[in-house]
OpenMM code with the backbone's topology and positions (N, CA, C; nanometers):
from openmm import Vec3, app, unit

residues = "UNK UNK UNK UNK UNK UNK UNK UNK UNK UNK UNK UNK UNK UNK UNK UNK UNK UNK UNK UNK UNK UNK UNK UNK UNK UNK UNK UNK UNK UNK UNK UNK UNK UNK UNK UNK UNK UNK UNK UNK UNK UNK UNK UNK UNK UNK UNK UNK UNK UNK UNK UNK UNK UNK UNK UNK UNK UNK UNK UNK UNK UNK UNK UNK UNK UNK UNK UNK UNK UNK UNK UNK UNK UNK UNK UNK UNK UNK UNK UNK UNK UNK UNK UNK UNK UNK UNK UNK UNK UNK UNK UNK UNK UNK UNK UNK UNK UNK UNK UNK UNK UNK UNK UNK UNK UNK UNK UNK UNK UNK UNK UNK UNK UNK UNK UNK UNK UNK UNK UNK UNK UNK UNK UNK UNK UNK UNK UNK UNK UNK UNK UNK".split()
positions = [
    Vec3(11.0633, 11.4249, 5.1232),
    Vec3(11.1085, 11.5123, 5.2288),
    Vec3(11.0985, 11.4367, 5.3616),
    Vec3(11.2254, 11.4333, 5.4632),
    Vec3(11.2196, 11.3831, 5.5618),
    Vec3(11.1568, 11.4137, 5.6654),
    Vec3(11.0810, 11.4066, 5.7671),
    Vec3(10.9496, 11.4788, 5.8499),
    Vec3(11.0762, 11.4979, 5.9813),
    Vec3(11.0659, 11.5900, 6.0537),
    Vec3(11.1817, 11.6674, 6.0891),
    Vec3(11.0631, 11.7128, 6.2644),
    Vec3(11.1036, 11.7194, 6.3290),
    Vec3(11.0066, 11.8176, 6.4721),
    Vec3(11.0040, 11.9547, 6.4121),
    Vec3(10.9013, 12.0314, 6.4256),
    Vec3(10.8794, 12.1265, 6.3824),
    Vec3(10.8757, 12.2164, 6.5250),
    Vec3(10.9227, 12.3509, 6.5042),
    Vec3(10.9187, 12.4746, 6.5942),
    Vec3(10.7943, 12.5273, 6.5953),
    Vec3(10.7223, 12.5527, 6.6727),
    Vec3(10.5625, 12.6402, 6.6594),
    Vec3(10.5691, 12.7491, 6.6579),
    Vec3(10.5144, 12.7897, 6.6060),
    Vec3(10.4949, 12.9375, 6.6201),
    Vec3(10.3645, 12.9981, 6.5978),
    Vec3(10.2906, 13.0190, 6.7192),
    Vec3(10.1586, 13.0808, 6.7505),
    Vec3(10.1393, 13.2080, 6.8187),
    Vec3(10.1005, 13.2739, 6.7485),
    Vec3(10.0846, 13.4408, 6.8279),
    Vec3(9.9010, 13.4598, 6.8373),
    Vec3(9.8994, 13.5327, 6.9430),
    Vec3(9.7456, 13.5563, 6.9516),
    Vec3(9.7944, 13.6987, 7.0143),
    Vec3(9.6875, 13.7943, 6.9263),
    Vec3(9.6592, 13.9354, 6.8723),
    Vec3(9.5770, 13.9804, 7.0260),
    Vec3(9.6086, 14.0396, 7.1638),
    Vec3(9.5472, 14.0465, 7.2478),
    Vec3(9.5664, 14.2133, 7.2385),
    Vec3(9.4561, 14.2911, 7.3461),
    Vec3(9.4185, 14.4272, 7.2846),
    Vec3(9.4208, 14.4893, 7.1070),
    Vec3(9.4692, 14.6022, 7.1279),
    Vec3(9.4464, 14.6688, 6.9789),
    Vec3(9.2891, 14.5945, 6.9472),
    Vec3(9.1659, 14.6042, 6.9739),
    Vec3(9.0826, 14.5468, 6.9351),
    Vec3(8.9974, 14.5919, 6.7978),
    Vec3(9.0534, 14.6851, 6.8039),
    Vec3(9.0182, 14.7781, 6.6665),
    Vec3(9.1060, 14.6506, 6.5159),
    Vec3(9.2369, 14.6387, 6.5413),
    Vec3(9.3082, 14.5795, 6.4682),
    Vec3(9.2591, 14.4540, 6.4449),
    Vec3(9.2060, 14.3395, 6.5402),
    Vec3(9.2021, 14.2657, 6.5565),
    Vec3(9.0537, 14.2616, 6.5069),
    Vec3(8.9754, 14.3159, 6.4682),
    Vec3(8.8244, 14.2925, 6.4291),
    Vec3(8.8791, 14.3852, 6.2624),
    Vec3(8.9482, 14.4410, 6.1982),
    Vec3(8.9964, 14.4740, 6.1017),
    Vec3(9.0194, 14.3292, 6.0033),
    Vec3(9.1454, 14.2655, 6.1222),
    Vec3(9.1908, 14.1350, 6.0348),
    Vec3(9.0714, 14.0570, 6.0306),
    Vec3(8.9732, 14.0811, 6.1004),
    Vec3(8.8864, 13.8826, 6.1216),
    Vec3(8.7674, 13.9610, 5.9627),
    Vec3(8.7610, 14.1212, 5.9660),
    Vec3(8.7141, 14.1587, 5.8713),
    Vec3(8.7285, 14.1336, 5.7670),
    Vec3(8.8854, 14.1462, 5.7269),
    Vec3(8.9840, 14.0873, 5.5742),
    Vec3(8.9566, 13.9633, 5.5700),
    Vec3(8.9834, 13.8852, 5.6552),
    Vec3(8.9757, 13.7566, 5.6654),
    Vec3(8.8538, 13.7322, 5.5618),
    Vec3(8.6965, 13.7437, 5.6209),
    Vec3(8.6319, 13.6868, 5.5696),
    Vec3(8.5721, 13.7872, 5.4015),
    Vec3(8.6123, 13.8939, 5.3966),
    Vec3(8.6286, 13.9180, 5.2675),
    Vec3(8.6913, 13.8984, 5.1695),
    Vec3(8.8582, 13.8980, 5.2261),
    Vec3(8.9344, 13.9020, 5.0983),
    Vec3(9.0101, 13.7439, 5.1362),
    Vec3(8.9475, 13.6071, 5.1495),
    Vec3(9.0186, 13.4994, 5.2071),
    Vec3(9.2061, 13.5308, 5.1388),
    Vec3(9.1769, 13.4909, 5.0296),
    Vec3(9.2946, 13.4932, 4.8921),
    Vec3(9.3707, 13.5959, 4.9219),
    Vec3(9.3744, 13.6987, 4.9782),
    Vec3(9.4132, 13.8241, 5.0243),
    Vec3(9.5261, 13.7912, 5.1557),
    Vec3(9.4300, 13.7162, 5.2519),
    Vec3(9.4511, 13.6968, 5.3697),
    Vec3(9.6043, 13.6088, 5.3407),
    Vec3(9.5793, 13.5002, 5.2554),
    Vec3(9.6491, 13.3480, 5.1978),
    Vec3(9.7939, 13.4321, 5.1761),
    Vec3(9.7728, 13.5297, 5.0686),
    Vec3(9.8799, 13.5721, 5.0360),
    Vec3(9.9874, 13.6317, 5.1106),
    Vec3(9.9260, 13.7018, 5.2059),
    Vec3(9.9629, 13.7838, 5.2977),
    Vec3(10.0531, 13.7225, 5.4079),
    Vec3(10.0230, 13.6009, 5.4961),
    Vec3(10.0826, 13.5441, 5.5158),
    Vec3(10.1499, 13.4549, 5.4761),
    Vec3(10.1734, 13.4338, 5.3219),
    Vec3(10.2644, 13.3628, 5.2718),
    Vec3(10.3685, 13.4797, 5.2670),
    Vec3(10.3317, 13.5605, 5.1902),
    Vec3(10.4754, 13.6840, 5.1910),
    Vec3(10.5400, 13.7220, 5.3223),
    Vec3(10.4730, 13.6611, 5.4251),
    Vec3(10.6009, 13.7132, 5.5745),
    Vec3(10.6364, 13.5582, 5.6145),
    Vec3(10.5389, 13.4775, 5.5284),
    Vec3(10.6255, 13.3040, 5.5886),
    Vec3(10.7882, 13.3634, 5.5232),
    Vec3(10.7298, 13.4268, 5.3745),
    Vec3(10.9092, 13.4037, 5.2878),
    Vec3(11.0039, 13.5148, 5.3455),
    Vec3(10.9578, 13.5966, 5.4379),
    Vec3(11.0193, 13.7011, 5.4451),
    Vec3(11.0927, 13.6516, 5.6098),
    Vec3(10.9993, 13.5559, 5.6469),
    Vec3(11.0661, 13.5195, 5.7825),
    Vec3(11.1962, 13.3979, 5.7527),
    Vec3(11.1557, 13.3355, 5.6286),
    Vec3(11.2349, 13.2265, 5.5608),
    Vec3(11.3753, 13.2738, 5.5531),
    Vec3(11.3441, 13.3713, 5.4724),
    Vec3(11.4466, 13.4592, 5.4264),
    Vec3(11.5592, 13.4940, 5.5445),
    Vec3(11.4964, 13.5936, 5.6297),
    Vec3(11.6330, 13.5517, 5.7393),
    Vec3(11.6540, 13.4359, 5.8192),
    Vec3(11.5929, 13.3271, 5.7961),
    Vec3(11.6134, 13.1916, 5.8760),
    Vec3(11.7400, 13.2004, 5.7370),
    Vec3(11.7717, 13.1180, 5.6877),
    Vec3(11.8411, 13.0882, 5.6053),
    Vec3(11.9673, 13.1511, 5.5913),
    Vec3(11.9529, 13.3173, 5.5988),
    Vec3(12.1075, 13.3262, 5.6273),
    Vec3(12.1565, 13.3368, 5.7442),
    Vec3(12.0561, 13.2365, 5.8351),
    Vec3(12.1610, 13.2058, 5.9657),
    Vec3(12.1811, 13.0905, 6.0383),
    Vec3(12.1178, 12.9958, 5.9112),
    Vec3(12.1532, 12.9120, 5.8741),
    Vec3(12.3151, 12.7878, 5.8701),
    Vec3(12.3641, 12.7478, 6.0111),
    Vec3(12.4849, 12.6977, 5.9791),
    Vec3(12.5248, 12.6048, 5.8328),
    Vec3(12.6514, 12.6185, 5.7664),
    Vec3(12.6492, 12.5570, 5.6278),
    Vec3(12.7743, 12.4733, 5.6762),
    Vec3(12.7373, 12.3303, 5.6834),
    Vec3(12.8817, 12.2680, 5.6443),
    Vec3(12.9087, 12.1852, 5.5271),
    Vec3(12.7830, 12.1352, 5.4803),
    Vec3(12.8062, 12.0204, 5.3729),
    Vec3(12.6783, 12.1368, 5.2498),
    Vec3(12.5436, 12.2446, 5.3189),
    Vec3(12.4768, 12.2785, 5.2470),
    Vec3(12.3540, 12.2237, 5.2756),
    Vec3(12.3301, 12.1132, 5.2833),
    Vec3(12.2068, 11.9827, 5.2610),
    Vec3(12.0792, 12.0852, 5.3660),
    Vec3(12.1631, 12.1041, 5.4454),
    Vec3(12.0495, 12.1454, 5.5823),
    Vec3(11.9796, 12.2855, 5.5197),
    Vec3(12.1007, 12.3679, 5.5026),
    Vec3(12.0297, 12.5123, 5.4026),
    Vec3(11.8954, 12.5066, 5.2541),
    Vec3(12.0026, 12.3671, 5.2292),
    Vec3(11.8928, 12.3389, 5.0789),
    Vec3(11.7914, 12.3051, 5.0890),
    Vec3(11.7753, 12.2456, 5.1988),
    Vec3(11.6001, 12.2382, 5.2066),
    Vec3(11.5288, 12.3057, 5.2855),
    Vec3(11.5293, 12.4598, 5.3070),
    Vec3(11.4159, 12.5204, 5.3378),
    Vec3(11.2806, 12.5177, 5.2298),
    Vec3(11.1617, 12.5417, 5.3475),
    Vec3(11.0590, 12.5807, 5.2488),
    Vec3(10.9752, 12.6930, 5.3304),
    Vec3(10.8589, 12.6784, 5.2653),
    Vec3(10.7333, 12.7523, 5.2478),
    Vec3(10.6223, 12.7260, 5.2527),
    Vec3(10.5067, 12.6366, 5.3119),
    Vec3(10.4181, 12.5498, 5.2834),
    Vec3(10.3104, 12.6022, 5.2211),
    Vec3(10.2370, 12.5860, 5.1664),
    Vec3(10.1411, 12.6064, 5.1198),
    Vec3(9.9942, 12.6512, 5.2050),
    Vec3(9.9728, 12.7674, 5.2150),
    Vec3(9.8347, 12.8264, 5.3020),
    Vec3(9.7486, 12.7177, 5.3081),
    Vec3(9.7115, 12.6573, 5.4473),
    Vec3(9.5877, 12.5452, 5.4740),
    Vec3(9.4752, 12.5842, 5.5179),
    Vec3(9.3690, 12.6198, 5.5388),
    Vec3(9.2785, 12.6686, 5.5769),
    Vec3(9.1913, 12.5714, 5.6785),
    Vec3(9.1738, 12.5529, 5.8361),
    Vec3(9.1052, 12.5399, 5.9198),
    Vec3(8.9845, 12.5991, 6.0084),
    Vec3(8.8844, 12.5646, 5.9311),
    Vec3(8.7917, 12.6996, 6.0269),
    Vec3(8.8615, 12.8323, 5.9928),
    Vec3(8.8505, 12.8884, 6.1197),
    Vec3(8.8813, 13.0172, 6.0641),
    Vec3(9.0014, 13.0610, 6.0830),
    Vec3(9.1016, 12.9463, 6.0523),
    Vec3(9.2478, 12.9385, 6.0964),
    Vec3(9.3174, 12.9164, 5.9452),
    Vec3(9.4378, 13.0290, 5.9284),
    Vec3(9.4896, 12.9586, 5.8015),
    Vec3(9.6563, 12.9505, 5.8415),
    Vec3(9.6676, 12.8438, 5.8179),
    Vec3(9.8566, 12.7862, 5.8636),
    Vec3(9.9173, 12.8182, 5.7308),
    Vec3(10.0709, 12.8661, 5.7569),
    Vec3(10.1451, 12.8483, 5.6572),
    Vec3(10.2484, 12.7924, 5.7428),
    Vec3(10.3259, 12.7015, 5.7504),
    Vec3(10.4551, 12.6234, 5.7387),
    Vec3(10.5800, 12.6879, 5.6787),
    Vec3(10.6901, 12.7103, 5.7895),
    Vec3(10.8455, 12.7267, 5.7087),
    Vec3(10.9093, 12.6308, 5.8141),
    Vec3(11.0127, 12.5738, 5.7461),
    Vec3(11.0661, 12.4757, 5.7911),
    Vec3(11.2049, 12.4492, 5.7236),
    Vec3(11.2971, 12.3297, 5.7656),
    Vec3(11.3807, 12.2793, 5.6954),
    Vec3(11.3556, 12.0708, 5.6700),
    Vec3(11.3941, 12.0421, 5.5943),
    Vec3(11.3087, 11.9023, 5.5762),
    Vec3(11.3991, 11.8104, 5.6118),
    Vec3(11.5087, 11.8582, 5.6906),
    Vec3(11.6463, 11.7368, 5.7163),
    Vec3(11.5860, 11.6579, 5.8803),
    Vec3(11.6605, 11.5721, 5.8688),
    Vec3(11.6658, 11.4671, 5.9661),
    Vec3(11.7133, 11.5357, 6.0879),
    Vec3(11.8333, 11.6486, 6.0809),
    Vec3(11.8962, 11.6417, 6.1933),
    Vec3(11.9040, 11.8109, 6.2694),
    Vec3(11.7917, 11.8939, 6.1222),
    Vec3(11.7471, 11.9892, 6.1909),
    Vec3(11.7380, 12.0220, 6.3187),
    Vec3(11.7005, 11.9998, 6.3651),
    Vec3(11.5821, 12.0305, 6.4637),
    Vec3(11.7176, 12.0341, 6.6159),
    Vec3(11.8608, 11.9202, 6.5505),
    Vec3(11.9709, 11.9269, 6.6671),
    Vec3(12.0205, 12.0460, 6.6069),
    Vec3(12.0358, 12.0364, 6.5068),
    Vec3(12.1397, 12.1660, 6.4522),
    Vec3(12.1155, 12.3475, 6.5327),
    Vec3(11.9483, 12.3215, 6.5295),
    Vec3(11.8856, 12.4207, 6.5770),
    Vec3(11.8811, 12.4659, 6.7051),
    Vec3(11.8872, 12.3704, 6.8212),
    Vec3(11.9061, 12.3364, 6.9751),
    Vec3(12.0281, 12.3541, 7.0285),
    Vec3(12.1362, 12.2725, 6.9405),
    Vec3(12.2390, 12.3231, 7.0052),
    Vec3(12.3118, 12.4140, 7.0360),
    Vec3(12.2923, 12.5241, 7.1495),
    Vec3(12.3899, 12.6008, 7.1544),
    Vec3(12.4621, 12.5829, 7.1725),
    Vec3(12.5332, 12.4930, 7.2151),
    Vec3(12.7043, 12.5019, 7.2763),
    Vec3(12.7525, 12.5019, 7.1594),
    Vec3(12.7333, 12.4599, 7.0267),
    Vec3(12.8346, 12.4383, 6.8937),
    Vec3(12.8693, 12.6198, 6.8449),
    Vec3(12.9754, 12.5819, 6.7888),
    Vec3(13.0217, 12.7697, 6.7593),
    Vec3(13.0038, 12.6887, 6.5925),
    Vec3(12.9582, 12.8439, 6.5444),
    Vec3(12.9494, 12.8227, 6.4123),
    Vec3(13.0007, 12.9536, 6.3564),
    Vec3(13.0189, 12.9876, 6.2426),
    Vec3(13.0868, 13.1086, 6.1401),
    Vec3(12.9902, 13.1610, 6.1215),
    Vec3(12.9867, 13.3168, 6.1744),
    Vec3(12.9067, 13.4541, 6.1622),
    Vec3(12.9229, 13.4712, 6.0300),
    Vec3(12.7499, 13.5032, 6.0247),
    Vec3(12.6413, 13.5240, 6.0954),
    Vec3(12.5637, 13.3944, 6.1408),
    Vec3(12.6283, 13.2854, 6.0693),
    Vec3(12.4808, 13.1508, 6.1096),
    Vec3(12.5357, 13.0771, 6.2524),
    Vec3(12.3784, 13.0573, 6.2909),
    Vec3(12.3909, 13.0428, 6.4355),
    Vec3(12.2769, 12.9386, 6.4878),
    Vec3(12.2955, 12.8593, 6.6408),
    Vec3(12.1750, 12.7498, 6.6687),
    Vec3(12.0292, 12.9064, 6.6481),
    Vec3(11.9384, 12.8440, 6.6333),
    Vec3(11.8499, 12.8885, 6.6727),
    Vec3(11.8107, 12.9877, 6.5728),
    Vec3(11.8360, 12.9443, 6.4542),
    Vec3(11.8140, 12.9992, 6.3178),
    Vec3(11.6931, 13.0129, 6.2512),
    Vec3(11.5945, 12.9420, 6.3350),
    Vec3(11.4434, 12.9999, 6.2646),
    Vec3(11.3792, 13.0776, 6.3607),
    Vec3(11.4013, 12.9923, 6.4928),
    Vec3(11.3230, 13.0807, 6.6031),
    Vec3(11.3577, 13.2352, 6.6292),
    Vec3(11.5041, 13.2970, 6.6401),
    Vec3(11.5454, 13.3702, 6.6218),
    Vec3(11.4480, 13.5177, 6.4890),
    Vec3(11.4185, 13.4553, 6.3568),
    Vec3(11.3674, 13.5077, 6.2964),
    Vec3(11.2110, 13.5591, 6.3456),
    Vec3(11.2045, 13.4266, 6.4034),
    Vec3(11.0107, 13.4217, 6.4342),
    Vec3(11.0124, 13.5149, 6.5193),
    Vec3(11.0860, 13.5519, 6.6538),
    Vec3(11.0860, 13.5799, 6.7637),
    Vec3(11.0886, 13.7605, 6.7143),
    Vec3(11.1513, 13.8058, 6.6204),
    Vec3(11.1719, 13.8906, 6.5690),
    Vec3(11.0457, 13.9878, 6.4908),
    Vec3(10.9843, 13.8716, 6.3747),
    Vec3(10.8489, 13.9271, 6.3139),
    Vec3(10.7397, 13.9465, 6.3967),
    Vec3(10.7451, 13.8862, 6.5153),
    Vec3(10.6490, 13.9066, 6.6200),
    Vec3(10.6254, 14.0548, 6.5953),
    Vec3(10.7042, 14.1282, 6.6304),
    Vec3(10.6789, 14.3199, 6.6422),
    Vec3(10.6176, 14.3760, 6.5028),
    Vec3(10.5171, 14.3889, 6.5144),
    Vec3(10.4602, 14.4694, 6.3787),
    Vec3(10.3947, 14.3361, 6.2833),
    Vec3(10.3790, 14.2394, 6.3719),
    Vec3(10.3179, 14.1289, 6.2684),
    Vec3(10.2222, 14.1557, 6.2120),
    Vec3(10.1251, 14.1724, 6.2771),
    Vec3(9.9944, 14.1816, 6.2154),
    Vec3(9.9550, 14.3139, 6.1703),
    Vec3(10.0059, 14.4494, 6.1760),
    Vec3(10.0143, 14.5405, 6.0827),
    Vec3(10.0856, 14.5504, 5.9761),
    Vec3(10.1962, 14.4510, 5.9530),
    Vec3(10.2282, 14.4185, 5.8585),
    Vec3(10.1005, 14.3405, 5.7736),
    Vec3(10.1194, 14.2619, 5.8149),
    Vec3(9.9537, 14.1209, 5.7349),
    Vec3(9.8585, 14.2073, 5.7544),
    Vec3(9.8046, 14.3179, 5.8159),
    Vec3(9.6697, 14.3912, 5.7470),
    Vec3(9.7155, 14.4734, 5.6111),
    Vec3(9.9091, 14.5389, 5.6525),
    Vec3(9.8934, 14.6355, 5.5384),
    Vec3(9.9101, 14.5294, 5.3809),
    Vec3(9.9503, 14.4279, 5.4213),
    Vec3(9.9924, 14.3199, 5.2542),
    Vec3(9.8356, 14.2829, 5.2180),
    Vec3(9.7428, 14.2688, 5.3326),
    Vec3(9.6360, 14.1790, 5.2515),
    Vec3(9.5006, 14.3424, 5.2086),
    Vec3(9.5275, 14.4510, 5.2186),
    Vec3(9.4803, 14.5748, 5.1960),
    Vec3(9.5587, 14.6104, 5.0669),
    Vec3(9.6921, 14.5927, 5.0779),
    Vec3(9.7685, 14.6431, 4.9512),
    Vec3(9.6924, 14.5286, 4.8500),
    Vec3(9.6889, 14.3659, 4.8248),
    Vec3(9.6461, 14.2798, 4.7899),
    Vec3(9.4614, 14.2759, 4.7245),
    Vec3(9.4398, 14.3682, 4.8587),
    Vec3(9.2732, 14.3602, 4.8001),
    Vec3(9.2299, 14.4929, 4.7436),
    Vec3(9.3310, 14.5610, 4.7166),
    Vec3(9.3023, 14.7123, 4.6618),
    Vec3(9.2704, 14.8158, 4.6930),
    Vec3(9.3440, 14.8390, 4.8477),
    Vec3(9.3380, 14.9311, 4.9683),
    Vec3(9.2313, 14.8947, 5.0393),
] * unit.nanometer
topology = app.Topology()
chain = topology.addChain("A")
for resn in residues:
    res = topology.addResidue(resn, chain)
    for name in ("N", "CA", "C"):
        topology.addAtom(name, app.Element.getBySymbol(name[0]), res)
C-alpha cells in the first residue's frame, strides 16, 4: 500500500460531562467493546466516503480501508483512508467537476458529518456490544 497524506480527524467531547465520564467508564470496562464500536462508525463513515468517491479508472475507489483499532494510553485510533498516491489531490481539488454524486472532498465531507451524534452513537454500539 502506497503511504498517501492522511486527513485528521480529531474531535474532543467538551460539556455533556455526564456523557463524557460514561464513555471514559466503557472505555475502561468494556476495552473490546469500545474497539468495536469505533470500528463500526470508521465503516459507516467509509461507507459514505466511497460513494463520493470520484471514479475514472476505479484504482482510487479500490483502495479504501479500515485500520485496525490501535490502542495508546488511553487513546484508541482507528484509520480510514484511501492508499493511492494521488489521493490526497483528488481530494483538494475543488475546481475539478466530477459526475454526481462523487465529489473533491470525499472523506472529509463524511467526517464533518458523523461529528453530530458521534459519541452517542459510540456509547449506544459499545452498550449494545457489552450487553446494555
Amino acid at each position: 500500500m502506497v503511504k498517501t497524506p492522511r486527513l485528521k480527524f480529531t474531535s474532543k467531547l467538551t460539556g455533556a460531562a455526564e456523557l463524557r465520564r460514561e464513555l471514559r467508564r466503557l472505555q475502561k470496562a468494556y476495552p473490546e467493546a469500545v474497539q468495536a464500536g469505533l470500528v463500526e462508525e470508521a465503516y459507516a463513515i467509509e461507507a459514505a466516503s466511497v460513494a463520493l468517491v470520484p471514479v475514472d479508472t476505479g484504482r482510487l475507489r479500490a483502495t479504501h480501508y479500515v485500520s485496525a483499532p490501535e490502542e495508546k494510553g488511553n487513546d484508541v485510533t482507528v484509520e480510514i483512508g484511501y492508499g493511492t498516491d494521488y489521493a490526497v489531490y483528488v481530494h483538494e481539488r475543488m475546481e475539478l467537476t466530477h459526475r454526481a454524486p462523487t465529489q473533491a472532498k470525499f472523506l472529509q465531507q463524511p467526517l464533518e458529518a458523523a461529528r453530530s451524534g458521534f459519541f452517542e452513537r459510540l456509547a449506544a454500539r459499545i452498550r449494545a456490544r457489552a450487553g446494555g
